[in-house]
C-alpha positions in Angstrom: 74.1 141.3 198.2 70.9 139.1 198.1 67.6 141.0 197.3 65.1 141.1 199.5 62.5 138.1 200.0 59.8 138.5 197.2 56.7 136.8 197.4 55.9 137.4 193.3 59.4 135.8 192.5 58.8 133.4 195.0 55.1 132.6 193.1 57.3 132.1 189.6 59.4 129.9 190.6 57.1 127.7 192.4 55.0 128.2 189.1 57.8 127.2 186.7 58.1 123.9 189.0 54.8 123.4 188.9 54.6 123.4 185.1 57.4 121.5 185.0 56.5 118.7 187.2 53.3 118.6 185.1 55.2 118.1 182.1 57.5 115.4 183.8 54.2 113.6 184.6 53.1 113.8 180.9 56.7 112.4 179.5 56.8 109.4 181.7 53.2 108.7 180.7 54.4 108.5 177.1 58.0 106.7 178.3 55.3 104.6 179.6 53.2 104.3 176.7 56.2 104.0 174.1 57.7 101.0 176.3 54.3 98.9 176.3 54.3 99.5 172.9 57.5 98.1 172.0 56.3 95.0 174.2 53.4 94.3 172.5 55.6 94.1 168.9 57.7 91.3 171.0 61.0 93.8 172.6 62.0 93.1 176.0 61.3 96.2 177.7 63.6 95.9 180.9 66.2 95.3 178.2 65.1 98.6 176.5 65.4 100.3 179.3 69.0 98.6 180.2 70.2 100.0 176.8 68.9 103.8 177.1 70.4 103.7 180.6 73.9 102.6 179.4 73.4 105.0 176.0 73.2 107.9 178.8 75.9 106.7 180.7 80.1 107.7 179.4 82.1 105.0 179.0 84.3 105.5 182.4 81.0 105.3 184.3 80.0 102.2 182.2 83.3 100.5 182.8 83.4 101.3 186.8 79.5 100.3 187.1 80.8 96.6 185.5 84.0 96.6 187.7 82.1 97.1 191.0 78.9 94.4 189.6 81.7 91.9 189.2 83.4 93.0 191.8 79.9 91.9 193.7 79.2 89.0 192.1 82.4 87.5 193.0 81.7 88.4 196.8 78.6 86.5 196.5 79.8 83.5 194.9 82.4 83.1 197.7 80.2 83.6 200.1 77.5 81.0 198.8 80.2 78.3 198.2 
């Protein structure tokens, strides 16, 4: 059975989101930061971010994100011949 509707849990949780939004918004301020970094040594940040994508990413999701791009790309080259 559910407990009744709080207003001071209510207030923590919207807290805790708050807080952690905040820190979201700090961490991609640095992401930002770290990236225009890395560009001013010479790195190709889009290709930076290409390789932290795929390093999150398992290897079945890898493999059936390639299929289905070439899967597309050979659409389009019918298409535009």
């Amino acid at each position: 059975m559910k407990e009744p509707f709080s207003e001071e849990k209510l207030q923590n949780y919207i807290s805790q989101i708050e807080q952690l939004e905040d820190e979201k918004h700090d961490t991609a301020g640095k992401i930002t930061l770290l990236y225009a970094d890395a560009k001013s040594e010479g790195y190709d940040p889009k290709a930076m971010r290409q390789v932290v994508r795929e390093r999150r990413t398992t290897p079945e999701e890898l493999e059936r994100h390639e299929e289905i791009v070439e899967l597309y790309k050979a659409a389009l080259a019918r298409v535009s011949s």
